[in-house]
C-alpha positions in Angstrom: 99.9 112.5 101.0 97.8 109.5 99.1 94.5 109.2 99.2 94.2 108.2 103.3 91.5 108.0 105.0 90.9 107.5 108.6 89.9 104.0 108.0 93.0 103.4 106.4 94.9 104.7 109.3 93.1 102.9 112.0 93.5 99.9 110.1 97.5 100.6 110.0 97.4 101.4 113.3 95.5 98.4 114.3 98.0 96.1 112.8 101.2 97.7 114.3 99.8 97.3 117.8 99.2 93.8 116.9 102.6 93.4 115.9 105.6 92.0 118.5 108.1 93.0 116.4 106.4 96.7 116.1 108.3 99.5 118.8 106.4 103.0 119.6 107.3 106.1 121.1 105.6 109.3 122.6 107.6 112.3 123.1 109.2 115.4 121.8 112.7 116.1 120.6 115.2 115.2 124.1 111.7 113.5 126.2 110.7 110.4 125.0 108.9 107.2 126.4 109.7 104.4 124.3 107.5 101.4 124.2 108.4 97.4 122.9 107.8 93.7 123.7 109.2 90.8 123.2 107.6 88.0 120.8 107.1 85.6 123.8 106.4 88.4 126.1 102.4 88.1 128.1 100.6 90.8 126.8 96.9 91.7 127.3 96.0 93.6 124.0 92.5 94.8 124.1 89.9 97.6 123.1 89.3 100.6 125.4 87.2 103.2 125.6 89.4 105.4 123.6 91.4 102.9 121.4 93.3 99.8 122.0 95.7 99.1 124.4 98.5 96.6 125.2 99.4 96.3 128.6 103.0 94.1 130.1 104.3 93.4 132.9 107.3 96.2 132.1 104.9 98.9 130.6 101.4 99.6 128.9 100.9 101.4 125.5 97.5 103.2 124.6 96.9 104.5 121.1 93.7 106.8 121.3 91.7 106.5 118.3 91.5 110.6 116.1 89.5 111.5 113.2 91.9 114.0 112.6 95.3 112.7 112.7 97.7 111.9 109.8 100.4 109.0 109.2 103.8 110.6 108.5 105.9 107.6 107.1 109.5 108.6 107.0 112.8 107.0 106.0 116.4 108.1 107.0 119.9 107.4 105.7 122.3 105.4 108.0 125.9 105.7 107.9 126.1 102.4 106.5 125.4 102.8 102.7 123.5 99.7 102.6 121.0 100.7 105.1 118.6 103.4 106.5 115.9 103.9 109.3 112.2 104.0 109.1 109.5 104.9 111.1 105.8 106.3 110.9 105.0 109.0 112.5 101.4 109.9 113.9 100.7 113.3 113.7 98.1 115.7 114.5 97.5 119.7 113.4 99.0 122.1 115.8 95.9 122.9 117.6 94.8 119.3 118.1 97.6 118.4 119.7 98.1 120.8 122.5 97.6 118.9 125.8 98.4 122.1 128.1 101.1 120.8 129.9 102.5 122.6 132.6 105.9 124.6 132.9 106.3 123.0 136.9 106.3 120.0 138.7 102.3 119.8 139.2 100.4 117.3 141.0 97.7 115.8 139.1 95.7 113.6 141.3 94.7 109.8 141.4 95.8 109.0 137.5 92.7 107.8 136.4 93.8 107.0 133.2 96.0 104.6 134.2 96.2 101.1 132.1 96.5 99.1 135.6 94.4 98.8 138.3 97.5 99.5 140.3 98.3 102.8 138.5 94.9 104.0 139.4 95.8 104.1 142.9 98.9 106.5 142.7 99.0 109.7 142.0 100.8 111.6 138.7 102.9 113.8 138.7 103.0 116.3 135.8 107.2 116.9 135.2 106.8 120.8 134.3 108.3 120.2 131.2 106.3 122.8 129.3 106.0 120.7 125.9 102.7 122.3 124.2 101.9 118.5 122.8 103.0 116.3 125.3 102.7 115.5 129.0 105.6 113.8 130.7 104.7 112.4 134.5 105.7 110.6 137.5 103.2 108.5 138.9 103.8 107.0 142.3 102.6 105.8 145.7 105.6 106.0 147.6 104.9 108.4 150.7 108.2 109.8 151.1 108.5 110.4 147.1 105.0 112.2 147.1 106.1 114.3 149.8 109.6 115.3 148.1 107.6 116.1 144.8 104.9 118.2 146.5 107.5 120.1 148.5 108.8 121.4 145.3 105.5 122.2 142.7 105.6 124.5 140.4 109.3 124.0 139.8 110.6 122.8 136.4 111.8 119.3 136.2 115.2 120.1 135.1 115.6 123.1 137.9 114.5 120.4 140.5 117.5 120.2 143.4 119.4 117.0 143.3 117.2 115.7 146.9 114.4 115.0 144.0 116.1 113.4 141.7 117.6 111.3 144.3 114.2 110.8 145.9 113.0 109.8 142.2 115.9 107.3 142.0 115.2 105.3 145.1 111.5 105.0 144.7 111.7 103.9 140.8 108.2 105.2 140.1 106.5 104.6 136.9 107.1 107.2 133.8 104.3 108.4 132.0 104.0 110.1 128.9 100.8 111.1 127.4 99.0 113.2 124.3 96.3 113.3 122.7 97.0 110.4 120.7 97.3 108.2 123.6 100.3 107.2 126.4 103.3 105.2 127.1 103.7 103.8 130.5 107.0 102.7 132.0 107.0 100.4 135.2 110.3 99.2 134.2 113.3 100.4 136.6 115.3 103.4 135.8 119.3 102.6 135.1 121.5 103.5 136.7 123.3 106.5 135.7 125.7 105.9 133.0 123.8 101.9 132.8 123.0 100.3 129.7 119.7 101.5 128.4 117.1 98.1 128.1 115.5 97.1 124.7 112.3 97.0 126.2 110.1 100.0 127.4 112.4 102.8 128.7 112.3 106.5 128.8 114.6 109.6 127.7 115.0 113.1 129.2 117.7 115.0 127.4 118.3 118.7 128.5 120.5 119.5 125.6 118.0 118.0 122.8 114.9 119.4 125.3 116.9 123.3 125.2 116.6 123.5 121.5 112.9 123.7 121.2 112.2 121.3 118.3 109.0 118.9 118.3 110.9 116.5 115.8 114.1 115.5 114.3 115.2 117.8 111.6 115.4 114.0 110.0 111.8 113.3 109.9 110.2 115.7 107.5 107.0 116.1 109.3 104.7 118.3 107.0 104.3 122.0 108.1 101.5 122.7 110.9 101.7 119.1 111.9 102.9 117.7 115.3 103.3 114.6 116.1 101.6 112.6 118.8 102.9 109.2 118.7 105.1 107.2 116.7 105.6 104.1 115.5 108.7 102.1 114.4 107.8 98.7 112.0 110.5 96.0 111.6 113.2 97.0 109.4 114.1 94.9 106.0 118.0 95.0 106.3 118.6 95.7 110.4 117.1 94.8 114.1 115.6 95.9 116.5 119.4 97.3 118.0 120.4 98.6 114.7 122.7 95.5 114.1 122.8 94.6 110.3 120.7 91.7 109.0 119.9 90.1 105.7 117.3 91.6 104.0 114.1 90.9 104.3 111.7 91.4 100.9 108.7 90.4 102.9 109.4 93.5 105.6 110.3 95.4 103.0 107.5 95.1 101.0 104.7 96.1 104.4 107.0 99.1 105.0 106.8 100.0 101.2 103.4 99.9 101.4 102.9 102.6 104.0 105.3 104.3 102.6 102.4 104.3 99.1 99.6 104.9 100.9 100.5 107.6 103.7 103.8 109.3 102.9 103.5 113.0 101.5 103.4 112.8 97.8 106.8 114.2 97.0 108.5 111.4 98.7 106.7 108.9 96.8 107.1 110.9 93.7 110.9 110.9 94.7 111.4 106.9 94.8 109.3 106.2 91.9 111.7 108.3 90.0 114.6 106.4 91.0 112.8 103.4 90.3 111.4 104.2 87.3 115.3 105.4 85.9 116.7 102.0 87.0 113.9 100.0 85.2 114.2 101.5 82.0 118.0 102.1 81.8 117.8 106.0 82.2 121.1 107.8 83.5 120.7 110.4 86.3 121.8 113.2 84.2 118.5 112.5 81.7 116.0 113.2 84.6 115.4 116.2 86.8 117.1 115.1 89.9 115.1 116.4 93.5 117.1 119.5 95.3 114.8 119.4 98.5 116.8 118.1 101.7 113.6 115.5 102.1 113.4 114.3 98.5 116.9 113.5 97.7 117.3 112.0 100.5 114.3 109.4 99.9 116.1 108.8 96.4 119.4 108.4 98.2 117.2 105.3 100.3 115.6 104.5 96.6 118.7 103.4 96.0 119.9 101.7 98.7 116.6 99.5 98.3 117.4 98.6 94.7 120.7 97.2 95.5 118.9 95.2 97.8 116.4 94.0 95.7 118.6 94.1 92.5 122.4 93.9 92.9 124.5 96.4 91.2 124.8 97.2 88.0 127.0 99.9 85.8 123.8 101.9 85.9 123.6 101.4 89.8 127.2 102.9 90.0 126.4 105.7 87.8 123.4 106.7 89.8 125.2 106.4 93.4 128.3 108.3 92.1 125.7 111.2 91.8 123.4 110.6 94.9 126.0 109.4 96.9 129.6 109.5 96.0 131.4 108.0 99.4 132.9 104.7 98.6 130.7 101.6 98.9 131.2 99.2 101.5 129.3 96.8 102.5 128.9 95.2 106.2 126.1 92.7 106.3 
């Protein structure tokens, strides 16, 4: 990692909640609250006692302020070979982060936490999910649904009968997911099964991800002893917000770089400013020491993605890519 400190970070932090175009997440591998806005969208963005908060009609994000955690910038390949994904995520050490979640359905009384003054009046509902790091709830004050759930406490949320999920369905109460880093509301309505998932805030509960125990993608290389808290996803140079293919963006590219710099562990960086470097001054792959580790070669594989963006292709280019990456080119933009 650079030379971060917690300044730094709050100040990254500060601008991403500023930012529209700026998505979030809180969750674990298979449970995730997701968190966006549109441009034009109201929302009430303000300082609370804990950190900052943006609050819309669909859901409410609250990112707790830490003198302890770490930015984790990450980029991923995409299966198109002129793109990749990005995100940053916001990590704390292992002990820091557990929330002592429960392994039931628990009820947790009046959620005074809440972001609304209508939240504060319902009650949450901790799922039972038994995630060390993060606490995924129900909150609702729909009689009948508060009378289901507490009829069946202490029960895990995916061994609940199919009454409660049903009951769950019907009353459309809001999802809240919660660490030590802050929360994600969702007040938005659940799909219906097998309906389109909305842009905006939206959560996930995936058994088969959930079963294999992971706090993380295998994808992001979150440094060892870390766990993250919170993430959050800046706009990306060559694609939208739905992954669709876009013309690249140096601007974007440029903020994004930047955290990358500053936060990203220092093998990464090392890894890009080799591939860099080569291109600049002409040197062939098989002149350098090229990275083994899954994480580093895959940041030169997006090293070089990013040149072609910012440089075109060149005979050099070719030679590199037929080493880091030898499936044809083809390019979709």
């Amino acid at each position: 990692m650079a030379n971060m400190t917690w300044r730094d970070a709050e100040h990254a932090l500060q601008a991403a909640i500023n930012d529209a175009a700026t998505g979030w997440s809180l969750g674990t591998f298979g449970a995730l609250a997701e968190f966006h806005r549109d441009a034009d969208e109201d929302a009430r963005i303000e300082t609370v006692a804990t950190g900052r908060s943006v609050v819309t009609e669909r859901g409410a994000l609250r990112v707790d302020k830490h003198s302890g955690l770490r930015l984790v910038p990450y980029e991923g390949l995409s299966k198109n070979p002129t793109a990749w994904m990005q995100g940053v995520m916001v990590c704390l050490p292992e002990a820091d982060a557990a929330i002592g979640a429960a392994d039931g359905l628990t009820d947790l009384g009046a959620d005074i936490d809440a972001l609304t003054d209508d939240g504060r009046n319902q009650r949450l509902f901790d799922l039972g999910l038994g995630v060390p790091h993060v606490q995924p709830c129900l909150r609702t004050d729909d009689a009948a649904l508060v009378d289901v759930l507490r009829a069946h406490l202490n029960i895990p949320f995916l061994h609940l009968p199919q009454v409660v999920v049903a009951a769950i369905k019907a009353a459309q109460p809001a999802r809240v997911f919660q660490s030590n880093l802050g929360r994600i509301e969702v007040t938005a309505s659940i799909p219906a099964r097998g309906g389109e998932t909305p842009l905006g805030p939206h959560t996930h509960i995936l058994p088969e991800l959930l079963g294999r125990g992971r706090n993380h993608s295998a994808n992001v290389p979150v440094p060892e002893g870390w766990v993250p808290g919170l993430a959050f996803y800046p706009p990306n140079a060559a694609r939208d917000a739905r992954g669709e293919i876009t013309p690249f963006d140096r601007a974007v590219h440029d903020r994004f770089q930047a955290l990358i710099e500053a936060f990203a562990p220092a093998e990464i960086v090392a890894a890009k400013a080799l591939l860099r470097d080569s291109m600049s001054a002409g040197t062939a792959p098989e002149d350098v020491e090229l990275p083994t580790e899954r994480a580093t070669r895959t940041a030169l594989r997006v090293a070089l993605r990013q040149w072609w963006h910012l440089h075109g292709e060149s005979e050099l280019w070719h030679t590199w890519r037929a080493i880091c990456e030898p499936a044809p080119l083809t390019i979709d933009q």
